[in-house]
C-alpha positions in Angstrom: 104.1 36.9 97.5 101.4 38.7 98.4 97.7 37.8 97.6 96.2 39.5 94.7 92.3 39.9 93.7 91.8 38.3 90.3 89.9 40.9 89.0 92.7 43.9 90.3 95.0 41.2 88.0 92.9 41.4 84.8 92.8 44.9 84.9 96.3 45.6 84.6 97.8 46.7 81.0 99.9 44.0 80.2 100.7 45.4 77.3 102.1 48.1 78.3 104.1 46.4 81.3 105.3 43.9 78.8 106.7 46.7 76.3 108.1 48.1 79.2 109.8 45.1 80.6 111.4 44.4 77.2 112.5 47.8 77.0 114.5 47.7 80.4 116.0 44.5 79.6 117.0 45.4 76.2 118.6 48.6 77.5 119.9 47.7 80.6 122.0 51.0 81.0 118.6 53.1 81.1 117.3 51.4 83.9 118.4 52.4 87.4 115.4 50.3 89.6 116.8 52.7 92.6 115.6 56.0 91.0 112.2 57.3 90.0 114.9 58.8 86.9 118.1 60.7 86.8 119.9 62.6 83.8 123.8 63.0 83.7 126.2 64.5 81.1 128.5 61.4 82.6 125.6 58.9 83.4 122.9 59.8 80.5 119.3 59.3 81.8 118.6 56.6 83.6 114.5 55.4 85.1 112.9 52.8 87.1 110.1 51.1 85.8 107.6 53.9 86.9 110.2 56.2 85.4 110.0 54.6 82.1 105.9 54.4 81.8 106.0 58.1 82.7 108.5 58.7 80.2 106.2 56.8 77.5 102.9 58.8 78.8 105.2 62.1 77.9 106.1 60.4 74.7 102.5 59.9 74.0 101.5 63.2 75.1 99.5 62.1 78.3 101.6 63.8 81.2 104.5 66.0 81.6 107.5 64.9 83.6 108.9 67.5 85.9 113.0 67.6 86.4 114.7 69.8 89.2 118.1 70.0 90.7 117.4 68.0 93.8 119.7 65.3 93.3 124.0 66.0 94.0 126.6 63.9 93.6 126.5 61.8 96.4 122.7 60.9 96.7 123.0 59.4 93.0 125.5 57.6 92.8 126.6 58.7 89.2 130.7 58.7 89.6 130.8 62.6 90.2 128.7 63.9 87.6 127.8 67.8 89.1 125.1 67.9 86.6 122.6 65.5 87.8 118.7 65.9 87.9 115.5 63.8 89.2 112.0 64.5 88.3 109.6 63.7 91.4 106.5 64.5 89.8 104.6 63.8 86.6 101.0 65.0 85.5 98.7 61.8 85.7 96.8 60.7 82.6 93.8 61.9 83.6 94.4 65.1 84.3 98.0 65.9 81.8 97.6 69.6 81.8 96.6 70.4 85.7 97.1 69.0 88.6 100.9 66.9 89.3 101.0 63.7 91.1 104.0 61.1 91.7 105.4 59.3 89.3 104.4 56.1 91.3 100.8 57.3 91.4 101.0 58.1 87.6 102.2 54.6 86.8 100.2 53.0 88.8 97.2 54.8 86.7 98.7 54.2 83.3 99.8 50.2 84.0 96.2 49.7 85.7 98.1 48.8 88.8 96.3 49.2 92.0 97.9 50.5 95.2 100.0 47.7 96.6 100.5 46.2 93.2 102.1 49.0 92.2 104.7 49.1 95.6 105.4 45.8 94.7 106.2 46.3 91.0 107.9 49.9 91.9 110.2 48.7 94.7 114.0 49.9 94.3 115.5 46.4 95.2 113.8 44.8 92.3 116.2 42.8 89.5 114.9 42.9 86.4 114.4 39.3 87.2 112.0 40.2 90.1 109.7 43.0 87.8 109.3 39.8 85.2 109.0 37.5 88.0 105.7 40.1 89.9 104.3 40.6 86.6 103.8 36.8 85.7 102.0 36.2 89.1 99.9 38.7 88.7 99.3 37.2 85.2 99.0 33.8 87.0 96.7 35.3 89.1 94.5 36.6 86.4 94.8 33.5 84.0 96.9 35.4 81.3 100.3 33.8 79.6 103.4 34.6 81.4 105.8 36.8 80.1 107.2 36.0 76.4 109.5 38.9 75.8 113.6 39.1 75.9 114.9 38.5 79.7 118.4 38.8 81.0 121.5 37.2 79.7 123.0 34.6 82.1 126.0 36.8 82.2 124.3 40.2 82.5 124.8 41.8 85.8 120.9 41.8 86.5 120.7 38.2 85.7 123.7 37.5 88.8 121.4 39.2 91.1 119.8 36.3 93.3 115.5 36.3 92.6 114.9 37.7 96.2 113.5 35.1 98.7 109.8 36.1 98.4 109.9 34.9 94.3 110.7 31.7 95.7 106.7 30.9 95.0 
């Protein structure tokens, strides 16, 4: 695990992580940890976790998300949909009507997540297992609860996923 300021811990929305967290869990079918998001008339639209809180600053009305035809067939992995879309970039909170940013860099301003707490959180080899797992050390780190919301079944398929080696903490 990497170290973490206390203070850069406190800051972070919890909240909002948490809501997210259930959310992902609870609909495991719209969560694709691999892809910032995708949309499919075979697949339906799918998000990381940074995909998701951008979705939910759109929801709200604090960004934009913006889709484009960049992704085929093969670099999505959707079972041959010809369809297929990513968004790369998203309006930050800020700023929702000028300037876009990434959707990492808007997450990371909407969850209060600094820089490397953010590539941590965001990586595309995270379980849903490892997001709950980096969110209650940073809440360890901060002296906050751990996480109380739904996690996944024993027999889902993120649940078989081994907790990667560095969760071992």
């Amino acid at each position: 695990m990497s170290d973490i300021n206390p203070a850069e811990a406190r800051a972070i929305r919890y909240d909002r992580l948490d809501d997210l967290l259930a959310w992902v869990v609870q609909n495991p079918d719209e969560h694709r940890q691999d892809t910032w998001g995708s949309r499919s008339a075979t697949c339906g639209t799918a998000y990381c976790i940074a995909g998701h809180a951008v979705a939910r600053m759109e929801d709200a009305g604090l960004g934009i998300m913006v889709w484009s035809e960049l992704c085929d067939d093969d670099d999505c992995n959707c079972g041959g949909a010809s369809d297929l879309h990513s968004f790369h970039y998203a309006a930050t909170p800020t700023d929702p009507h000028g300037v876009t940013d990434t959707i990492g860099a808007a997450a990371r301003e909407w969850l209060g997540l600094g820089f490397r707490t953010g590539q941590n959180l965001f990586d595309a080899n995270n379980t849903q297992a490892d997001l709950i797992a980096w969110r209650d050390y940073y809440a360890a780190q901060a002296g906050l609860p751990l996480y109380a919301g739904p996690r996944p079944t024993p027999d889902s398929d993120q649940a078989k996923i081994q907790v990667t080696e560095f969760m071992s903490w």
